[in-house]
C-alpha angles and dihedrals in degrees: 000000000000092000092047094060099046083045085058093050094046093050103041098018117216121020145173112250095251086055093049104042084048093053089047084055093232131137106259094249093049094054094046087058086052106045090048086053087046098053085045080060095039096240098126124002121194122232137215094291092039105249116146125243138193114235121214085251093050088049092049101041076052089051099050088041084060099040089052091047093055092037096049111014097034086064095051109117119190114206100237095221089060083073087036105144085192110123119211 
């Protein structure tokens, strides 16, 4: 979910939070939950008008999720008879 809403923001910029919320795909009450946990972090932080922002520390705690998901997951190879529905 986390990486979702910083996606959004990456993607569109600045957003209100029912923008927002919508575009992460997240009930309303759920992504509230989540964005007050995230500016706690100091990965967005809302302004006057209360837009949503990214911060440089939510854009770079984005980048090295997504670094780590290509490094580690991207390598994973599943052996395709482990999912065999052949039966002996």
């Amino acid at each position: 979910m986390l990486a979702r809403i910083i996606k959004s923001l990456r993607d569109r910029g600045p957003s209100n939070r029912t923008a927002l919320a919508t575009s992460a795909g997240m009930s309303y009450d759920r992504f509230v939950l989540y964005l007050q946990w995230m500016a706690e972090k100091d990965l967005v932080s809302l302004d006057g008008d209360g837009n949503v922002h990214l911060t440089p520390h939510g854009a770079e705690s984005y980048d090295q999720l997504v670094t780590w998901i290509i490094d580690h997951v991207g390598k994973l190879k599943v052996s395709r008879s482990r999912f065999s529905m052949d039966s002996q």
